[in-house]
C-alpha positions as a Markdown table, in Angstrom:
| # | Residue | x | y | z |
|---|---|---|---|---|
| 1 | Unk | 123.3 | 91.7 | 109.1 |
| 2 | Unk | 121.0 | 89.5 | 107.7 |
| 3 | Unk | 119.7 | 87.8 | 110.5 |
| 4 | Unk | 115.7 | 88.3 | 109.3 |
| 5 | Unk | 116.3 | 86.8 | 106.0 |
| 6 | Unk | 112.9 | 85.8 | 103.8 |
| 7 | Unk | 110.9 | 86.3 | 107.0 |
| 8 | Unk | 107.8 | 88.3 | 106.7 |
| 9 | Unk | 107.1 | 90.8 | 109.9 |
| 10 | Unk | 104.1 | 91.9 | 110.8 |
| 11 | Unk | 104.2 | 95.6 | 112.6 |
| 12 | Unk | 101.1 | 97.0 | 114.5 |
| 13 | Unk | 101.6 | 100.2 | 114.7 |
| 14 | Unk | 103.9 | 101.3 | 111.8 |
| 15 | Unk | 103.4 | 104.4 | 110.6 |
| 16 | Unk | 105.8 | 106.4 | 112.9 |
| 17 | Unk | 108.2 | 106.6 | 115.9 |
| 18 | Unk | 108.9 | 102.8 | 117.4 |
| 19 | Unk | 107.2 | 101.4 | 114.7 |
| 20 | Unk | 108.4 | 103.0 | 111.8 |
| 21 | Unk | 111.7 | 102.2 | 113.2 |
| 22 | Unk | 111.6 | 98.6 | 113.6 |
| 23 | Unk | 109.9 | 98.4 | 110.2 |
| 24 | Unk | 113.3 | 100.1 | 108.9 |
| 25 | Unk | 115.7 | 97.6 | 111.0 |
| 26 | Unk | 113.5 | 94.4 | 109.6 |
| 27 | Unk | 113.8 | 95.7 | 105.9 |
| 28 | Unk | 117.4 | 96.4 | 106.6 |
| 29 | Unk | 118.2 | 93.0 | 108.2 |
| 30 | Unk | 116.5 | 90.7 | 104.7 |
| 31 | Unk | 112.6 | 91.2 | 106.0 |
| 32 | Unk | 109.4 | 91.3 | 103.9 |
| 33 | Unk | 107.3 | 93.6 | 106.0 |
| 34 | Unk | 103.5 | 94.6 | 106.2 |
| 35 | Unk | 103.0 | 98.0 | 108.2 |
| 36 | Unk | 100.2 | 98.3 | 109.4 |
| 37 | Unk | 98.5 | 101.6 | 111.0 |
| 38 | Unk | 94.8 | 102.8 | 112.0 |
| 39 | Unk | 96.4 | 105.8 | 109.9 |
| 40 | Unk | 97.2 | 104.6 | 106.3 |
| 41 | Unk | 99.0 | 107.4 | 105.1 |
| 42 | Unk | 101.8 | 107.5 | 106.5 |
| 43 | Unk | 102.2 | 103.6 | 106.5 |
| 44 | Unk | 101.6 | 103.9 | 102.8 |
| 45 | Unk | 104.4 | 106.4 | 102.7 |
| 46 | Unk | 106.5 | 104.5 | 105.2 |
| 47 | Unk | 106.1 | 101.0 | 103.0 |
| 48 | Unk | 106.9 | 103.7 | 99.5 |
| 49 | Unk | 110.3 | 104.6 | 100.9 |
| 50 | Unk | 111.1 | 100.9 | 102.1 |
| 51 | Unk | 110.6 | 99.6 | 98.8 |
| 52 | Unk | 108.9 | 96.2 | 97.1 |
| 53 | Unk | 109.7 | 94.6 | 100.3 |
| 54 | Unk | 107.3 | 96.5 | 102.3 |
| 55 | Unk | 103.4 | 97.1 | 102.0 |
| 56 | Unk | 101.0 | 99.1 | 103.9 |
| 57 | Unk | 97.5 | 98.3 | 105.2 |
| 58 | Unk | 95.0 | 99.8 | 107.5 |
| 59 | Unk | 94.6 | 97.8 | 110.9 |
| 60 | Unk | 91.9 | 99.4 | 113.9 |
| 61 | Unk | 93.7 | 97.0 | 116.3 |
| 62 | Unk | 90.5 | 97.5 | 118.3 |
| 63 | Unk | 88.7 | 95.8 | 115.9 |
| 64 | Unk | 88.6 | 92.2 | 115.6 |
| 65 | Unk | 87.5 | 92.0 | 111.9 |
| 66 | Unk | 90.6 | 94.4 | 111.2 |
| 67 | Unk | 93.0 | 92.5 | 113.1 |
| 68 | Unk | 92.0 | 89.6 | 111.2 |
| 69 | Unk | 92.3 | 91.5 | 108.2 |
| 70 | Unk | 95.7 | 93.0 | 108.6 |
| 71 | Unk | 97.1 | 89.2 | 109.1 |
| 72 | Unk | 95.3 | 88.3 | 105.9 |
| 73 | Unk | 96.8 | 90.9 | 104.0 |
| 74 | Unk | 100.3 | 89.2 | 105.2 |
| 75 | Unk | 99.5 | 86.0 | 103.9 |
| 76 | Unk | 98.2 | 87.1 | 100.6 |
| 77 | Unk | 100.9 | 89.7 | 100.1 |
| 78 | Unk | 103.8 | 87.6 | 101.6 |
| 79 | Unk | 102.6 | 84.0 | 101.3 |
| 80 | Unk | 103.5 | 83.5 | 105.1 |
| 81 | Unk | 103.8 | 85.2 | 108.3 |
| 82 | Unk | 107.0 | 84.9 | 111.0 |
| 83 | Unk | 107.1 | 87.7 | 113.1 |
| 84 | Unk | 104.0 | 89.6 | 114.7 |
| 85 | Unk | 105.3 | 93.4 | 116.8 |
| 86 | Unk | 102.4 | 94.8 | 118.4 |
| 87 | Unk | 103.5 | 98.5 | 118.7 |
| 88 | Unk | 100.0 | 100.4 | 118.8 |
| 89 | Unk | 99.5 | 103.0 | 121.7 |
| 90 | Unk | 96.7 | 104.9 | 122.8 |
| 91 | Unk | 97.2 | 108.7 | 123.9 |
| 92 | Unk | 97.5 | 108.4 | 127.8 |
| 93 | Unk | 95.0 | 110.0 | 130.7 |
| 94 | Unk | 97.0 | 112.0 | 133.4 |
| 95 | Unk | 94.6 | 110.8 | 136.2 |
| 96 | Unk | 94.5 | 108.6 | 139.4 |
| 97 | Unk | 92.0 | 105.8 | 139.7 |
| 98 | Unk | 89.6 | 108.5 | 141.4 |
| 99 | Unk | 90.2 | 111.3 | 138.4 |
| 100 | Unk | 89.6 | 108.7 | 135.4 |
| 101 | Unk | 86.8 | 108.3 | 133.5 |
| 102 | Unk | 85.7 | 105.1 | 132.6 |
| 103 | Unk | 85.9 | 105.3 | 128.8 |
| 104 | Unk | 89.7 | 106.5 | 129.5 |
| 105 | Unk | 90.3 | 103.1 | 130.7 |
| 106 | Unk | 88.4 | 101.3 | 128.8 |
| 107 | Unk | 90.4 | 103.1 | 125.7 |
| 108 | Unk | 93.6 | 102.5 | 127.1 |
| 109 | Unk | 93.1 | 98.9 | 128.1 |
| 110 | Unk | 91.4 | 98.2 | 124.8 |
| 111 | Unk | 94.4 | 100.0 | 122.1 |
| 112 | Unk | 97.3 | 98.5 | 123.9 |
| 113 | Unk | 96.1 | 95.1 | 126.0 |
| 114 | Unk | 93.4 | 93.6 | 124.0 |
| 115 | Unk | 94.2 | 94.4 | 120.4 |
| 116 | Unk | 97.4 | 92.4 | 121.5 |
| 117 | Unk | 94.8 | 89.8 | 122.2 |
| 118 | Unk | 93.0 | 90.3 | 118.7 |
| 119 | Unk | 95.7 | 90.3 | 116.4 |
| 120 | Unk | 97.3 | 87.4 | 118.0 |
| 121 | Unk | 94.6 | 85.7 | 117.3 |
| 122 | Unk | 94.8 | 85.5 | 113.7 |
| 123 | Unk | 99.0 | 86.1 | 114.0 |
| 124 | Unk | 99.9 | 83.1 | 115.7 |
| 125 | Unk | 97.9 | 80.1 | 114.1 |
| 126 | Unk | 99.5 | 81.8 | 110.6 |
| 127 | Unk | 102.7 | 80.9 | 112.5 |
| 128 | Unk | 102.5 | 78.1 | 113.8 |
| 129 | Unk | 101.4 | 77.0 | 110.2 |
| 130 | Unk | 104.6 | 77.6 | 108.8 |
| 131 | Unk | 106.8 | 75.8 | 111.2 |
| 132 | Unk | 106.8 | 79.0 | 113.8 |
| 133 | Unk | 107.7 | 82.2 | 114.6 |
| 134 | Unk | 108.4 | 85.6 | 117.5 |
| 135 | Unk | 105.9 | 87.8 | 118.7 |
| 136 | Unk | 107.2 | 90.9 | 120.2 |
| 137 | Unk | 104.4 | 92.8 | 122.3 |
| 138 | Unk | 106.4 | 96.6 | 123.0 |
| 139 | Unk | 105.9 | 97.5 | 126.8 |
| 140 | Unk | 107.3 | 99.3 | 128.8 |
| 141 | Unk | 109.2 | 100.2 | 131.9 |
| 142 | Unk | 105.9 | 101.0 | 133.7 |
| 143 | Unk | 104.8 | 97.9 | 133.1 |
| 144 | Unk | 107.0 | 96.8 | 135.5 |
| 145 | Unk | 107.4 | 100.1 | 137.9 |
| 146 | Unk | 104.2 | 102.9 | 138.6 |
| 147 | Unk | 104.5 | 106.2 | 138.1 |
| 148 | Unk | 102.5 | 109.0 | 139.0 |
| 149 | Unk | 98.8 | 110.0 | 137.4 |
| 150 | Unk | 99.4 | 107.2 | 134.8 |
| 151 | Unk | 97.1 | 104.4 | 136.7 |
| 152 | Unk | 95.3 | 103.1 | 133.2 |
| 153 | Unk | 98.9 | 103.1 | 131.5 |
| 154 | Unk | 100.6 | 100.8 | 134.2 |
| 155 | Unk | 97.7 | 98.4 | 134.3 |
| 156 | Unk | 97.7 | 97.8 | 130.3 |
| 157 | Unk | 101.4 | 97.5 | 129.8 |
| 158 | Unk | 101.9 | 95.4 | 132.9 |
| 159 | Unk | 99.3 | 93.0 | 131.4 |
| 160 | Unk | 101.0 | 93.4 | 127.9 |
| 161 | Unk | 103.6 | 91.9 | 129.8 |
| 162 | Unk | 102.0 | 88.9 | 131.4 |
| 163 | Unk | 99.8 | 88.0 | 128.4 |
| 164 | Unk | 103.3 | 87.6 | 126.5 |
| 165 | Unk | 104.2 | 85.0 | 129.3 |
| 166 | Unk | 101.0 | 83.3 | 129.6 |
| 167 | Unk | 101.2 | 83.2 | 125.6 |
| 168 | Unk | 104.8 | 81.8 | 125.9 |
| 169 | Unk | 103.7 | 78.8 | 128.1 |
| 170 | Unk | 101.0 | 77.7 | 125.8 |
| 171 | Unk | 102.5 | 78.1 | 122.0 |
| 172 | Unk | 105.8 | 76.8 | 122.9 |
| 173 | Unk | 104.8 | 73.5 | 121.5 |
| 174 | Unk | 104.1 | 75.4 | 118.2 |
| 175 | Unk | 107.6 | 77.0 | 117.7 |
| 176 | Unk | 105.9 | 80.2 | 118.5 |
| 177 | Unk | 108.4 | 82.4 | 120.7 |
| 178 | Unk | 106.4 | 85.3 | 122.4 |
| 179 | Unk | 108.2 | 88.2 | 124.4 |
| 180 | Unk | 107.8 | 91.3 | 125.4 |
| 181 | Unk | 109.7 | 94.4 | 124.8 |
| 182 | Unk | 109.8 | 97.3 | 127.5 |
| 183 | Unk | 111.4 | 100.7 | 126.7 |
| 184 | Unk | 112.1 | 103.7 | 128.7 |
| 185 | Unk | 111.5 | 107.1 | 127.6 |
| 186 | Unk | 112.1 | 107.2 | 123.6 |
| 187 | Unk | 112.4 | 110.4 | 121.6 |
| 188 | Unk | 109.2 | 109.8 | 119.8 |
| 189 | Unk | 106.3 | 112.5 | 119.0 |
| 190 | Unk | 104.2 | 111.0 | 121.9 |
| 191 | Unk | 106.9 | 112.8 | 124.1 |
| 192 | Unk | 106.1 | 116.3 | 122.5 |
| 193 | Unk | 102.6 | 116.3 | 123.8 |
| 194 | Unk | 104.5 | 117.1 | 127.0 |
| 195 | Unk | 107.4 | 119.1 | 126.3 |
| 196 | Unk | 108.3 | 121.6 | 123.6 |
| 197 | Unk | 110.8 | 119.7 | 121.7 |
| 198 | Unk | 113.5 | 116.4 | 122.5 |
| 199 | Unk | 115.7 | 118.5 | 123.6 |
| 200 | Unk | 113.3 | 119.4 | 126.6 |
| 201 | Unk | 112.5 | 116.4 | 126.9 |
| 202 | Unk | 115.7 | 115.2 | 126.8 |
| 203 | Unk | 116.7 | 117.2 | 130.2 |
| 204 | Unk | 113.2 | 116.4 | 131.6 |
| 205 | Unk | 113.4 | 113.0 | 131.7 |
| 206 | Unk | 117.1 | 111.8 | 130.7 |
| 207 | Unk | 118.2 | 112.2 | 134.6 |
| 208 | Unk | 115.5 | 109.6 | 135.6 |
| 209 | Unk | 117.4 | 106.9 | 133.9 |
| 210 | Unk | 120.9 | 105.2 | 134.8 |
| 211 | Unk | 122.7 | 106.1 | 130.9 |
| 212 | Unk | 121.4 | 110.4 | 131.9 |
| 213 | Unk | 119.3 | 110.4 | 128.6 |
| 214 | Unk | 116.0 | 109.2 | 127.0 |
| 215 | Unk | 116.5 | 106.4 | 123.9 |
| 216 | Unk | 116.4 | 106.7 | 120.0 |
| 217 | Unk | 114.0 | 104.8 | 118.0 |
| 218 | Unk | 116.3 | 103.0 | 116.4 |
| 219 | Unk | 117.7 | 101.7 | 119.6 |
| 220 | Unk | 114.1 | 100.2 | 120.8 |
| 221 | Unk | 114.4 | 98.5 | 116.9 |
| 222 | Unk | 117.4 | 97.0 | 117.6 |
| 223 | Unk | 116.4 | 95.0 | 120.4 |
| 224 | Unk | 113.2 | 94.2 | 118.7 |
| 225 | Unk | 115.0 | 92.6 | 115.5 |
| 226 | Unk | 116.7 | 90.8 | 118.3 |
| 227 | Unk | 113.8 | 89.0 | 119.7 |
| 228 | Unk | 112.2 | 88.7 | 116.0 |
| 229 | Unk | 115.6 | 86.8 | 114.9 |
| 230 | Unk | 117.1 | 83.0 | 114.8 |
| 231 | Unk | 119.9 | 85.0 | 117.5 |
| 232 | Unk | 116.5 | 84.7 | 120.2 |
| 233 | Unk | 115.8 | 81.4 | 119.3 |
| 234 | Unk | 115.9 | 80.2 | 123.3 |
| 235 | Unk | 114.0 | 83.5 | 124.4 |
| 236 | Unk | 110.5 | 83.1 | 125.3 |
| 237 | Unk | 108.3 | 84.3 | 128.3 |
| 238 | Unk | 110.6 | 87.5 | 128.8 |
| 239 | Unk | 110.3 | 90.6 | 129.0 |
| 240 | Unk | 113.4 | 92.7 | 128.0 |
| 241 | Unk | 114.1 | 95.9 | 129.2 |
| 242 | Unk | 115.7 | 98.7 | 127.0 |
| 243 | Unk | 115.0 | 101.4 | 129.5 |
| 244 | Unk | 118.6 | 102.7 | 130.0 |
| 245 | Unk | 118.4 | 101.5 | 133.4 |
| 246 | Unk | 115.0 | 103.3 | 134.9 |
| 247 | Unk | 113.8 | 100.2 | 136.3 |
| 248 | Unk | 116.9 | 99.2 | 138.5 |
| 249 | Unk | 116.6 | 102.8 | 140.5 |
């Protein structure tokens, strides 16, 4: 398919796992795409193996001179800017509200809430500038449900998931789709900080949702290229579960 044809994606969040796989699926569907990653190497590496329709830069999404920066790097590279994923993820504190320190929350509130703020920023006027475009914002399934020790986690993906909507509501008049994205457990590295390998993790977590098993990357990407395409063009203010059912339990 070639349903991102000429469009220009920006990923936050490249360099590996969800991102590196949606930056695959976009180059694959006609996409120009600018990875971009706290950790340049590997989106250098990642944008290398993509070819001349990728480039890497470094983005601190915590930073709002970097964030500005990263969507600069779009326009000069590409010339425009249609489609903004904001994909970056702190490691997570295994605490309650009483157990967490407050630079914990502050850490986790700041990587994966309010760089989504920061990036958007600069993202969306760029956007709205060239006649429109999709945001994407990945959350996930505890956005929507708690879990256990993970009270800093829940709070910044569930408001992930609202900013998208309150976004929705007020660049709607600018063509600007904005949606958010909310997997399940995904055989990413993040996952090996817990168990030994995916297959472990696999067993661990797998029964928790409705299909018996944790997703792929490239399954997360899919739905992603989804909401980035002309396909989406009516979707706006949602948020899309890919969470092989967890939720509905």
């Amino acid at each position: 398919m070639n349903r991102l044809q000429g469009s220009v994606v920006l990923i936050a969040g490249a360099a590996s796992g969800i991102g590196a796989a949606i930056a695959r699926r976009c180059v694959s569907e006609g996409a120009s795409v600018v990875c971009a990653d706290h950790d340049l190497l590997p989106a250098t590496q990642l944008a290398g193996i993509l070819g001349p329709s990728a480039a890497a830069c470094q983005c601190d999404v915590t930073d709002i001179g970097s964030a500005r920066d990263a969507v600069e790097f779009a326009r000069q590279k590409f010339g425009r800017l249609d489609g903004l994923v904001h994909n970056a993820a702190a490691p997570s504190t295994n605490a309650t509200v009483v157990d967490l320190d407050e630079q914990s929350w502050r850490r986790e509130l700041d990587v994966s809430l309010t760089s989504a703020f920061l990036i958007s920023k600069y993202a969306v006027p760029l956007m709205a500038a060239g006649g429109g475009g999709s945001v994407v914002f990945i959350g996930s399934q505890f956005g929507r449900v708690a879990t256990t020790r993970a009270v800093a986690y829940c709070a910044a993906k569930a408001g992930l998931i609202h900013l998208a909507k309150a976004m929705a509501v007020d660049h709607a008049p600018d063509k600007v789709r904005v949606n958010s994205l909310s997997p399940g457990a995904v055989a990413t590295t993040r996952l090996l900080r817990r168990f030994p390998d995916f297959e472990a993790a696999n067993a661990g977590l797998g029964p928790a949702h409705l299909l018996g098993r944790i997703a792929e990357p490239d399954e997360i990407a899919a739905a992603a290229a989804f909401l980035l395409s002309s396909d989406a063009s009516f979707v706006t203010g949602s948020d899309m579960l890919v969470d092989g059912g967890y939720a509905t339990r």
